[in-house]
N, C-alpha and C positions, 0 to 999 in steps of 0.2 A: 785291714783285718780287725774285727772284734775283738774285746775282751776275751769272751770265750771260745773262740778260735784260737787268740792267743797262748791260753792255758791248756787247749788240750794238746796242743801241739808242742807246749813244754812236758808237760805231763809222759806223754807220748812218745817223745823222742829222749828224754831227758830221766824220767823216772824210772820209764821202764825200759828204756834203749831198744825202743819201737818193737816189742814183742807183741802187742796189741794196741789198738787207738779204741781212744774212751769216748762218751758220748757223753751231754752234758746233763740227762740226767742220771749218768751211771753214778750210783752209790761207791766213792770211794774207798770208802771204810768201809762198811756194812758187809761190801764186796770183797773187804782184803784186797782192792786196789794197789794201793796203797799204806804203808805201815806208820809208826809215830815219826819215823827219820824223815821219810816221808814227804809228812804234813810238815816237819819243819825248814824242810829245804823248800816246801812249794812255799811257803809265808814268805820264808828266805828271797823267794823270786818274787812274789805279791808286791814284797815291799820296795824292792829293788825295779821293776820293771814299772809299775806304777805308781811310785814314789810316795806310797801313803804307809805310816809307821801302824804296823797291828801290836797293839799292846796283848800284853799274856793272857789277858781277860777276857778278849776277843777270839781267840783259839779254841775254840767250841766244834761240836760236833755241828750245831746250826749252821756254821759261818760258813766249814769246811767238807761235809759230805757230800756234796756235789758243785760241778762245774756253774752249777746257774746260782747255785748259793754263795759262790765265792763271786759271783758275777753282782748278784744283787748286796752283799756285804763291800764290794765295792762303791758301789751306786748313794749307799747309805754315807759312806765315808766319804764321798766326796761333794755332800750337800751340804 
């Protein structure tokens, strides 16, 4: 399983207790996906499942409004 298969199947089952399944370029925020709790439980999991620390600075609307964003904000972080 991919990254972002990984995320939206947390997302999915975990954020929203499978009321809907997100696509990876569904607009988290923009959409109200998603709220501020949210975003900081998915980091919570970012950084946990993929063992890379997001500092506060990095919590950006870029990083985190979509699944391929947090996919390529990954990508970044690990070069």
């Amino acid at each position: 399983m991919d990254n972002q298969e990984i995320l939206k199947q947390y997302i999915s089952q975990t954020l929203l207790n499978g009321r809907m399944q997100v696509e990876a370029d569904d607009d988290l925020l923009g959409e109200e996906i998603i709220d501020s709790m949210g975003v900081m439980q998915l980091v919570a999991f970012v950084e946990d499942k993929f063992g890379c620390d997001v500092p506060q600075s990095d919590i950006i609307i870029t990083n985190f409004r979509t699944i391929k964003a947090i996919d390529g904000y990954l990508a970044k972080r690990s070069l």
